[in-house]
Every structure is written in structure tokens, then in C-alpha cells.
C-alpha positions in Angstrom: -20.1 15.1 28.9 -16.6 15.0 27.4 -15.4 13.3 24.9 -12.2 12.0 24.3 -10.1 13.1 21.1 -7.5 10.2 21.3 -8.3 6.9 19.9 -7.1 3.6 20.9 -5.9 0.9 17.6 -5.4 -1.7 18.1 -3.6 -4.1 15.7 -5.0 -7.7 15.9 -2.6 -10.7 15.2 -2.5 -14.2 16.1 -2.8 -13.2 19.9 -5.4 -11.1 19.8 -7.4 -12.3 16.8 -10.0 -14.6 18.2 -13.7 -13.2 18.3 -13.2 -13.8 22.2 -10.5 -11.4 22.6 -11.6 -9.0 20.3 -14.4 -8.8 22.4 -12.3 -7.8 25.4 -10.6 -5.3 23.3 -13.5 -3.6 22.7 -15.2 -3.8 26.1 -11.8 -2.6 27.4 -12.2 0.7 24.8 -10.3 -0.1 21.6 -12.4 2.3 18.8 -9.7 1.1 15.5 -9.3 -2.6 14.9 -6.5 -2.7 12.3 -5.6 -5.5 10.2 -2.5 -5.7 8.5 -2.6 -7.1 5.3 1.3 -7.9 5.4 0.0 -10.9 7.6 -3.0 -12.0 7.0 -4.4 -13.9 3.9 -7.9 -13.0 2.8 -10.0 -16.2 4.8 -8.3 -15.0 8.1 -9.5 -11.7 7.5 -13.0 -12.4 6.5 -13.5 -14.5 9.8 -12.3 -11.2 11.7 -14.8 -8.8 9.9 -17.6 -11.2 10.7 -16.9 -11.8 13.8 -16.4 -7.8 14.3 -19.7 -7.5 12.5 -21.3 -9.8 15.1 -19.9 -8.1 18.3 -21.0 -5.0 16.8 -24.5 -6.2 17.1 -24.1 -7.9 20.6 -22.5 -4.7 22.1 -24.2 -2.4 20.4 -20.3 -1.0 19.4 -19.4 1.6 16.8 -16.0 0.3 16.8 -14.3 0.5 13.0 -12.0 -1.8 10.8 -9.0 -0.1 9.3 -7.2 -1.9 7.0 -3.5 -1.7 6.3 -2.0 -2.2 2.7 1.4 -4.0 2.9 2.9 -1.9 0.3 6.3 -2.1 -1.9 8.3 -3.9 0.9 11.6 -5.1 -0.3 13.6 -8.3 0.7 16.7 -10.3 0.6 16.1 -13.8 -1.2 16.6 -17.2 0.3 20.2 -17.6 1.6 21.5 -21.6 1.6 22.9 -19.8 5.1 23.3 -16.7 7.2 26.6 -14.7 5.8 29.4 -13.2 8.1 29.8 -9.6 6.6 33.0 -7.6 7.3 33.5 -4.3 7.0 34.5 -2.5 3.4 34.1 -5.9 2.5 32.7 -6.2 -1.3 29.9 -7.9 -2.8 26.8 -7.8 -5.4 23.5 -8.2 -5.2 21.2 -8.8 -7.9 17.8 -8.7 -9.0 18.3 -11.9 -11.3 17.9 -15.1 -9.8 19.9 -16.9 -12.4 23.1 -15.1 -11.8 22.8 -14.9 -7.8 25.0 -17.9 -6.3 23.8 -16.7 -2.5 27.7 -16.2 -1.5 29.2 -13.2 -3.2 26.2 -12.2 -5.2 22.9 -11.7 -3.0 19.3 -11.8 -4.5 17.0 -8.8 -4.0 13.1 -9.0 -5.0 13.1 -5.9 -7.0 13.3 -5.6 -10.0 13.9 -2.0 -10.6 16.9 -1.9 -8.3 19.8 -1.7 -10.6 18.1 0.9 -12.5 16.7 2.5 -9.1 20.2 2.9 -7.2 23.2 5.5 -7.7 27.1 4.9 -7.0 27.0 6.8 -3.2 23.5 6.2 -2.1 22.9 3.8 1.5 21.5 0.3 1.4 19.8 -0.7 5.1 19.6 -4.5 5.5 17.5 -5.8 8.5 16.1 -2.6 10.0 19.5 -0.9 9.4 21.8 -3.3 11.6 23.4 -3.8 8.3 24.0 -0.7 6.2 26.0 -0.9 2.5 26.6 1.7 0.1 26.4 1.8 -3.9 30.0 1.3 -5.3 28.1 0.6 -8.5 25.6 -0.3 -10.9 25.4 -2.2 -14.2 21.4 -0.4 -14.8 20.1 -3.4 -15.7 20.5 -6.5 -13.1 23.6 -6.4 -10.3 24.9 -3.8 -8.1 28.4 -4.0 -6.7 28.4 -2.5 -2.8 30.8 -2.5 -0.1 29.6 -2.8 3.7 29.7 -0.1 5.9 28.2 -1.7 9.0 29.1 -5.2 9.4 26.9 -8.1 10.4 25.3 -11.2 9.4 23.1 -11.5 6.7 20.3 -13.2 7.0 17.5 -14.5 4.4 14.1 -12.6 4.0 15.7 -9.4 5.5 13.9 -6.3 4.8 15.7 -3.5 2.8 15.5 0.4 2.6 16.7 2.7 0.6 17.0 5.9 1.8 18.1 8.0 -0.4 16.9 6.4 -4.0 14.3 7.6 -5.6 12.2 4.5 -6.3 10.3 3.6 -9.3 8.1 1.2 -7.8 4.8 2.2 -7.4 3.5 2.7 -3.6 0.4 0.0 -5.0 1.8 -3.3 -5.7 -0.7 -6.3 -7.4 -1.2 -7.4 -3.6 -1.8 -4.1 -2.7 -4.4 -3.7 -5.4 -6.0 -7.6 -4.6 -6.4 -6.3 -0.5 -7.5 -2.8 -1.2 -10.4 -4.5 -3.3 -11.1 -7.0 -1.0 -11.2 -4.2 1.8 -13.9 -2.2 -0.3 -16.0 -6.0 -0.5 -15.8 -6.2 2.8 -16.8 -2.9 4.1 -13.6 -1.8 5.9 -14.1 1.7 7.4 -10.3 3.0 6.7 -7.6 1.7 4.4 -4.2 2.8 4.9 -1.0 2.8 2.1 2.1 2.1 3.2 5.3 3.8 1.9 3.3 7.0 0.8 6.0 9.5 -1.4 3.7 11.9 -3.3 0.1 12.6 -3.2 0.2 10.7 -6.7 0.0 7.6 -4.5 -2.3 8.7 -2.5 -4.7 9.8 -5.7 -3.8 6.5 -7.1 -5.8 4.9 -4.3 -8.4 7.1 -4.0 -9.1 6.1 -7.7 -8.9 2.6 -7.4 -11.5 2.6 -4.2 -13.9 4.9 -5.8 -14.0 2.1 -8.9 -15.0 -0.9 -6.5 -17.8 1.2 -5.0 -19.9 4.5 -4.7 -19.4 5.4 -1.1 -16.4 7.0 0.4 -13.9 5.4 2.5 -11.2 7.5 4.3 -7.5 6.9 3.4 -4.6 7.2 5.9 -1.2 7.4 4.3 1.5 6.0 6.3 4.7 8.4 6.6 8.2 6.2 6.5 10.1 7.4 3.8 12.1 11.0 3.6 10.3 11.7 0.7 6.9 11.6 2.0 8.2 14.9 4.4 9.8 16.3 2.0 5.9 16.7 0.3 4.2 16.4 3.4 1.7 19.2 2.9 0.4 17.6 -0.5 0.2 14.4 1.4 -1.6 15.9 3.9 -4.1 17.8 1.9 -4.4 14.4 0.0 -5.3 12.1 2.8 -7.9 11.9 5.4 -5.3 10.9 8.1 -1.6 10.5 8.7 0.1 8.0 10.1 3.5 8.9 11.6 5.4 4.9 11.0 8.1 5.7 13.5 9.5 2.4 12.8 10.5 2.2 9.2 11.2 6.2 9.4 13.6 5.8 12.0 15.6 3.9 9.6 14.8 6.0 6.6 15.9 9.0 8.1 18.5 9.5 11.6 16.3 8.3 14.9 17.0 11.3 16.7 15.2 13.3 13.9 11.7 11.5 14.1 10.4 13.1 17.4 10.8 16.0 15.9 8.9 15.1 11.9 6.2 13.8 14.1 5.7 16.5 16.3 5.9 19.4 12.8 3.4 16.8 10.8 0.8 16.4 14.3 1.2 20.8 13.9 0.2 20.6 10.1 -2.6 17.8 10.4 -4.0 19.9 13.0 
């Protein structure tokens, strides 16, 4: 008898989150359930492991839980309403909230950016349909850009930064709160988002062997340039990689991802 090498995860969302459809999933050959923590509050996802737990039982399934830290995402604040952006036109954006007005100076929830960012370096808005760059930065709280791709900004947008080296660490307090609550609740993989260095990776490992005494297998999610750049310390660091061609593909040019993934599948294997 063969078995097959490939495994099937399946995220679960509201769709697909019901202990009735996760049944189907699993009768129809899902082996990963993953939950993604960027979603789900902690009561939603205790209903899901029990019910997983119970269909385990009743179809004598071997199927696992993977949970998936949200990470260090970044975000444009609340806008009073969507902004008409024209090319080389120029702006701020700020880290704080008193001095933001929403129209000419834009809120971002990091706190670090100022200090982050470098006169020259790219700023992606909204999976890159907006791109800015860096004109300057005062190093403490507002950054003066000018757009490059024009658009309309809209509140709660994602943001990337390609090319800054970011201080933020890749395990946020959230990050910290799910991971634990992943180890209470038995999950059988966790992954981290945003991975640069092994130093994240380590930083989880360390946290999980602290909430208990078995091991559980970390996959570290690749989306940011840095994370090739060290790819064979991140590699030897994890127990799985995780090729996120989204974010990546706005990170780095699209037409170079195919490629990353195909050189990092070579490595892992």
C-alpha cells in the first residue's frame, strides 16, 4: 500500500467551521485543520478543538490542529472617509494619534515606524495597490512620503514594508496570549507569521517549551525578503516551512516567488 506524501489543510472559517462541516472535511481527506488566530477569538476556537476532539473519536481520525499565529501585522487607522491619492502627491503618516487629522496626516499602528523607516525605502498600502516611498522621517512619530502608485486609501489597510528592517518583534502580546492558549489546548502545530531570523523562530520554541513538557512542531511562515535572505537558518530552525505566497508576492516582485518557493521546497527537502 502507498501512501501519499502530500497533505491536504484546510483552513476553517465561518463557512466551514461547524462540527458538521468539519466532519465532511475530514471524511472527504483533509489531514491539517488550521485555525487562524488573526480571526478567531479564543471561545470560537475552543468550540472547534472540541468538536475536532469528538469527531476524532467518532471516526476514528488522526486528523491534526495547526494553529496559525497572527503575527506583527500592520494597519492604517480609522479614516472619517476613503482618500483620493494622486500621484507624487505628498503626505504624512504618523504613529501618534494626537497629531493625525486623517486628511494630510495618516495614522499607522506602529509604533516603531518613524524610527523603523529610511528616506528611499517602499511603503505597500492594501496588498500593494497603493505603494509610497520615504521622503522622510522625523525618528520619533511622522514620516513625510510621496505616492508612487495612486489610489484610494482606505481605513484598516494592511501595510508592508519591504525593504525596512523592522524592530518589531515577530511575537506580538496576542501572539504570545494564542501561542499559550494553543499549548492548553493541545494543538498539534503552531505556525509564526512574518518569520525574519531563526531568533524568532527560537523565541517561540522557548516560549512553548515553558507552557509544557512535550514538543510541538513549529512551521515558520515565509513572506518577508528577509526570511530568504536567512532561509537556511530558518530552515534548520523549524520543523516546517510555509511558502505565504501572498504577503511575499508583495514583499518581493510576483514574478520572483515561483521561483523562492521552488529553491526553499529543494532545501526543505
Amino acid at each position: 500500500m502507498k501512501f501519499k506524501k502530500t497533505k491536504i489543510i484546510a483552513t476553517l472559517g465561518p463557512a466551514s467551521s461547524s462540527k458538521e462541516m468539519i466532519k465532511k472535511l475530514i471524511k472527504s481527506g483533509v489531514d491539517v485543520l488550521r485555525v487562524n488566530f488573526s480571526h478567531a477569538n479564543h471561545s470560537e476556537v475552543e468550540k472547534i478543538v472540541d468538536d475536532v476532539n469528538d469527531l476524532r473519536k467518532e471516526l476514528g481520525s488522526n486528523v491534526t490542529l495547526l494553529a496559525d499565529l497572527q503575527g506583527p501585522k500592520i494597519r492604517i487607522g480609522e479614516l472619517e472617509n476613503d482618500i483620493e491619492l494622486k500621484k507624487n502627491q505628498s503626505l504624512s503618516i504618523c504613529s501618534a494619534l494626537p497629531k493625525c487629522n486623517g486628511i494630510d496626516k495618516i495614522f499607522i499602528s506602529y509604533p516603531s515606524f518613524a524610527k523603523d523607516v529610511k528616506p528611499g525605502e517602499n511603503i505597500l498600502v492594501d496588498d500593494g495597490k497603493l505603494i509610497f516611498k520615504v521622503v522622510s522621517t522625523n525618528k520619533k512619530d511622522i514620516v513625510d512620503i510621496k505616492v508612487v502608485q495612486e489610489g484610494v486609501l482606505k481605513p484598516r489597510k494592511g501595510v508592508n514594508l519591504p525593504n525596512t528592517k523592522i524592530s518589531q518583534p515577530a511575537l506580538t502580546e496576542k501572539d504570545i496570549d494564542d501561542a499559550k492558549f494553543a499549548v492548553k489546548k493541545s494543538f498539534d502545530w503552531i505556525a509564526l507569521s512574518f518569520v525574519r531570523s531563526k531568533k524568532d523562530v527560537l523565541q517561540l520554541r522557548e516560549l512553548i517549551e515553558s507552557q509544557c513538557d512535550y514538543h510541538i512542531p513549529i512551521i515558520s511562515k515565509i513572506e518577508k525578503p528577509q526570511a530568504i535572505e536567512k532561509i537556511d537558518s530558518n530552515i534548520k530552525a523549524s520543523n516546517g516551512i510555509m511558502v505565504a505566497r501572498g504577503d511575499l508576492g508583495i514583499e518581493i516582485p510576483a514574478e520572483e516567488v515561483p521561483l523562492n518557493q521552488k529553491k526553499i521546497v529543494a532545501k526543505c527537502k
